[in-house]
N, C-alpha and C positions, 0 to 999 in steps of 0.2 A: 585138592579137596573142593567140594563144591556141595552151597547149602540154596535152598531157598525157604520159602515160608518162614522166612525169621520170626522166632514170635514176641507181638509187636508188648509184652507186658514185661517182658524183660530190659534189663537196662540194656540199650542197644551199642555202648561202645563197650560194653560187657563180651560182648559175643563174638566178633572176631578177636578177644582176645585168647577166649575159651579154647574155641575152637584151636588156635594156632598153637597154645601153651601145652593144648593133649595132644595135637594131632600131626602137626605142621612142624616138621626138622627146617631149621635154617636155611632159605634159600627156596624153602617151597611156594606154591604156587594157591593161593584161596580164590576162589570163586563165589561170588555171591548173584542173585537171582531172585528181583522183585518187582511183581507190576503194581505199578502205583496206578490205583483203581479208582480211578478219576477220570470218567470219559472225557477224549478229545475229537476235537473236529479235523478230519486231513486237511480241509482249507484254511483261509487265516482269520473268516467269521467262528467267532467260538459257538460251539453248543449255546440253543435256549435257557438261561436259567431257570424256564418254569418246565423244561422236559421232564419229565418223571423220572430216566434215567439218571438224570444229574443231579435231581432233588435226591434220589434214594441214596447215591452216593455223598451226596453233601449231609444228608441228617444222619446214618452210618457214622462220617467224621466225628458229627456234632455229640453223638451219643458217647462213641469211644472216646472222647476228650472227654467229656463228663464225670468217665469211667476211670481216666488218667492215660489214657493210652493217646502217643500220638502216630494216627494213620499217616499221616503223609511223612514218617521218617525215609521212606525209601529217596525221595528229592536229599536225601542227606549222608545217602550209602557210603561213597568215594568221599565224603570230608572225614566220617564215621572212621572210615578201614585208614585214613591218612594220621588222625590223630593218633590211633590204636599204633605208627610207627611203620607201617607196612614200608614198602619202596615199590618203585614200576607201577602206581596205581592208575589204572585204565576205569574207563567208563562206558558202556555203549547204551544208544538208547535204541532198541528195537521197538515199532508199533506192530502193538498185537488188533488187529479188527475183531470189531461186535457183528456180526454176520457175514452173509457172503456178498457183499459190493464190493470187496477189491476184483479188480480184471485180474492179478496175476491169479492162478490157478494153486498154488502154494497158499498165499492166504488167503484166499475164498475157505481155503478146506480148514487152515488154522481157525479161522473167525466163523467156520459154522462150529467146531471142536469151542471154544472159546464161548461164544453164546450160549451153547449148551452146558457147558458149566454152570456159568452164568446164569441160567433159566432154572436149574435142576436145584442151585445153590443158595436162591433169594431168600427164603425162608430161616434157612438154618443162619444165613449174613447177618439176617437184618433183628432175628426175636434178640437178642442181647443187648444190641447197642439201643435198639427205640425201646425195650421195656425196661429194662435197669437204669441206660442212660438216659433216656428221653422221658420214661414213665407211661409208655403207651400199655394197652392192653395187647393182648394174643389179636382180638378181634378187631382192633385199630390198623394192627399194623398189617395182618390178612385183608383186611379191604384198602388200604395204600396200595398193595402189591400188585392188584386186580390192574390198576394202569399200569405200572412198572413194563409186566409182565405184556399188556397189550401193546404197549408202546416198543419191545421188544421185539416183540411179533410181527409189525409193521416194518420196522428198521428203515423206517424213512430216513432217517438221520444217519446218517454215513459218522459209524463214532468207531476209535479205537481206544485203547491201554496200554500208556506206555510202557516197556519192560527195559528195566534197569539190570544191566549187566556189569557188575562191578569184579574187577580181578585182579589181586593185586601178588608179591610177593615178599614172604618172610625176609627182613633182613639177614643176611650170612652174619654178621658179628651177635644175633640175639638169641645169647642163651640161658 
Protein backbone atom coordinates (compact mmCIF):
# COMPACT_ATOMS: atom_id res chain seq x y z
CA UNK A 1 0.00 0.00 0.00
CA UNK A 2 1.23 3.24 -0.66
CA UNK A 3 0.13 6.82 0.43
CA UNK A 4 1.54 10.34 -0.14
CA UNK A 5 0.13 13.75 0.62
CA UNK A 6 -0.33 12.77 4.23
CA UNK A 7 -2.44 15.39 5.61
CA UNK A 8 -0.36 17.39 7.66
CA UNK A 9 -3.67 18.40 10.33
CA UNK A 10 -3.99 14.98 11.32
CA UNK A 11 -2.22 13.44 14.08
CA UNK A 12 0.50 12.01 12.09
CA UNK A 13 1.53 8.78 14.10
CA UNK A 14 -2.31 8.33 13.81
CA UNK A 15 -2.06 7.45 10.09
CA UNK A 16 0.06 4.65 9.56
CA UNK A 17 -1.61 3.21 12.07
CA UNK A 18 -5.10 3.68 10.19
CA UNK A 19 -3.95 2.79 7.29
CA UNK A 20 -2.34 -0.68 8.47
CA UNK A 21 -5.26 -1.58 11.01
CA UNK A 22 -7.94 -1.20 7.59
CA UNK A 23 -5.82 -2.11 5.01
CA UNK A 24 -2.53 -3.92 5.73
CA UNK A 25 -2.78 -8.00 6.72
CA UNK A 26 0.32 -8.85 8.79
CA UNK A 27 3.50 -9.02 7.07
CA UNK A 28 2.51 -6.42 4.47
CA UNK A 29 4.37 -3.95 2.96
CA UNK A 30 3.30 0.33 3.48
CA UNK A 31 4.72 2.99 1.60
CA UNK A 32 4.85 6.41 2.38
CA UNK A 33 5.88 9.55 -0.07
CA UNK A 34 6.71 13.19 1.07
CA UNK A 35 8.72 16.15 -0.31
CA UNK A 36 9.74 18.06 2.39
CA UNK A 37 9.19 21.42 0.61
CA UNK A 38 12.07 23.29 1.82
CA UNK A 39 14.36 24.21 -1.07
CA UNK A 40 18.00 22.85 -1.18
CA UNK A 41 21.11 23.76 -2.62
CA UNK A 42 22.90 20.52 -4.68
CA UNK A 43 26.22 22.18 -3.37
CA UNK A 44 27.27 22.34 0.23
CA UNK A 45 26.59 26.59 0.20
CA UNK A 46 22.96 26.58 1.40
CA UNK A 47 20.32 28.53 -0.57
CA UNK A 48 20.27 32.66 0.18
CA UNK A 49 17.96 33.19 3.14
CA UNK A 50 16.79 36.49 1.62
CA UNK A 51 15.70 34.25 -1.88
CA UNK A 52 12.23 34.74 -2.27
CA UNK A 53 11.94 30.92 -2.90
CA UNK A 54 12.95 30.10 0.63
CA UNK A 55 11.32 33.12 2.23
CA UNK A 56 7.91 31.77 0.60
CA UNK A 57 8.68 28.49 2.01
CA UNK A 58 9.92 29.47 5.28
CA UNK A 59 6.72 32.01 6.03
CA UNK A 60 4.30 28.98 4.68
CA UNK A 61 6.03 26.91 7.82
CA UNK A 62 5.62 30.00 9.99
CA UNK A 63 1.95 30.29 9.02
CA UNK A 64 1.01 26.68 9.40
CA UNK A 65 2.73 26.48 12.84
CA UNK A 66 0.51 29.38 13.87
CA UNK A 67 -2.37 27.33 12.43
CA UNK A 68 -0.89 24.11 14.61
CA UNK A 69 0.27 22.16 11.76
CA UNK A 70 3.83 21.08 11.72
CA UNK A 71 5.22 21.30 8.01
CA UNK A 72 8.35 19.86 8.33
CA UNK A 73 6.98 16.27 9.91
CA UNK A 74 8.05 14.63 6.76
CA UNK A 75 12.14 14.82 8.41
CA UNK A 76 10.19 12.64 10.85
CA UNK A 77 8.43 9.80 8.51
CA UNK A 78 10.71 6.68 9.32
CA UNK A 79 10.71 7.48 13.40
CA UNK A 80 6.78 8.17 12.93
CA UNK A 81 6.09 4.47 10.99
CA UNK A 82 9.02 3.06 13.66
CA UNK A 83 7.14 3.98 16.72
CA UNK A 84 3.68 3.08 15.01
CA UNK A 85 5.69 -0.79 15.50
CA UNK A 86 6.33 -1.39 11.77
CA UNK A 87 9.63 -3.73 11.24
CA UNK A 88 12.17 -3.54 7.84
CA UNK A 89 11.67 0.29 8.14
CA UNK A 90 13.71 1.79 5.03
CA UNK A 91 14.14 5.49 4.13
CA UNK A 92 15.30 6.88 0.89
CA UNK A 93 15.97 10.47 0.13
CA UNK A 94 15.31 11.27 -3.53
CA UNK A 95 16.18 15.05 -4.82
CA UNK A 96 13.44 16.35 -6.73
CA UNK A 97 14.91 19.69 -8.92
CA UNK A 98 13.10 23.12 -9.33
CA UNK A 99 13.71 23.42 -12.98
CA UNK A 100 15.59 22.21 -15.77
CA UNK A 101 19.53 22.61 -14.59
CA UNK A 102 20.18 19.06 -13.86
CA UNK A 103 22.39 17.58 -16.96
CA UNK A 104 20.73 14.23 -16.49
CA UNK A 105 17.77 14.37 -18.98
CA UNK A 106 15.33 12.38 -16.48
CA UNK A 107 15.35 15.19 -14.15
CA UNK A 108 15.66 18.10 -16.19
CA UNK A 109 12.11 16.79 -17.42
CA UNK A 110 11.11 15.94 -13.57
CA UNK A 111 12.18 19.62 -12.42
CA UNK A 112 10.51 21.35 -15.34
CA UNK A 113 7.14 18.81 -14.39
CA UNK A 114 8.01 19.82 -10.60
CA UNK A 115 8.33 23.76 -11.15
CA UNK A 116 5.34 23.72 -12.97
CA UNK A 117 3.60 22.53 -10.17
CA UNK A 118 5.02 24.69 -8.32
CA UNK A 119 4.34 27.86 -10.52
CA UNK A 120 0.63 26.91 -11.14
CA UNK A 121 0.23 26.05 -7.26
CA UNK A 122 1.84 29.27 -5.31
CA UNK A 123 -1.32 30.79 -4.83
CA UNK A 124 -3.67 28.31 -3.81
CA UNK A 125 0.02 27.26 -1.08
CA UNK A 126 0.32 30.27 0.18
CA UNK A 127 -3.51 32.35 0.70
CA UNK A 128 -4.11 29.96 3.97
CA UNK A 129 -1.09 29.78 5.84
CA UNK A 130 -0.15 33.95 5.34
CA UNK A 131 -3.85 35.08 5.70
CA UNK A 132 -5.12 32.86 8.61
CA UNK A 133 -1.73 32.11 9.86
CA UNK A 134 0.32 35.12 9.32
CA UNK A 135 -2.84 37.68 8.83
CA UNK A 136 -1.83 38.98 5.42
CA UNK A 137 -4.37 40.24 3.08
CA UNK A 138 -5.38 38.53 -0.51
CA UNK A 139 -3.60 41.67 -1.85
CA UNK A 140 -0.30 41.31 0.36
CA UNK A 141 0.31 38.18 -0.32
CA UNK A 142 -0.37 38.45 -4.41
CA UNK A 143 2.18 41.20 -4.56
CA UNK A 144 4.85 38.73 -2.25
CA UNK A 145 4.33 36.30 -5.04
CA UNK A 146 5.22 38.83 -8.05
CA UNK A 147 9.02 37.77 -6.76
CA UNK A 148 8.53 34.29 -5.77
CA UNK A 149 7.28 33.83 -9.06
CA UNK A 150 10.01 35.96 -10.90
CA UNK A 151 12.61 34.46 -9.00
CA UNK A 152 11.36 31.22 -10.42
CA UNK A 153 11.40 32.13 -13.71
CA UNK A 154 15.00 32.98 -13.51
CA UNK A 155 16.03 29.66 -11.67
CA UNK A 156 19.46 31.13 -11.26
CA UNK A 157 19.74 29.20 -8.18
CA UNK A 158 20.14 25.64 -8.80
CA UNK A 159 17.37 24.41 -5.80
CA UNK A 160 15.87 20.99 -5.37
CA UNK A 161 13.11 18.99 -2.84
CA UNK A 162 13.88 16.52 -1.12
CA UNK A 163 11.57 13.51 -1.45
CA UNK A 164 11.22 11.19 1.44
CA UNK A 165 10.53 7.73 0.63
CA UNK A 166 9.55 5.77 3.64
CA UNK A 167 8.61 1.75 3.39
CA UNK A 168 8.21 -0.15 5.95
CA UNK A 169 6.46 -3.65 6.93
CA UNK A 170 3.41 -4.90 9.03
CA UNK A 171 4.74 -7.03 11.63
CA UNK A 172 3.64 -10.99 11.06
CA UNK A 173 2.60 -11.44 14.98
CA UNK A 174 0.17 -7.84 14.82
CA UNK A 175 -3.20 -8.77 14.98
Amino acid sequence: MRTGALPLSLDPISIPNRISNRHLKPGGWIELQEIHHFPQSPSAIPLPADLPLVQFWDLIAQGLGNLGVDFKQTLSLASMVRDCGYANVTERVFHVPIGTWPKNRTLKECGLYWKTVLMEGLSPIALGPLTRGLGWTQVQVEAFLVGVRQCMREGKDNAFMPMHIVYAQRPLDDV
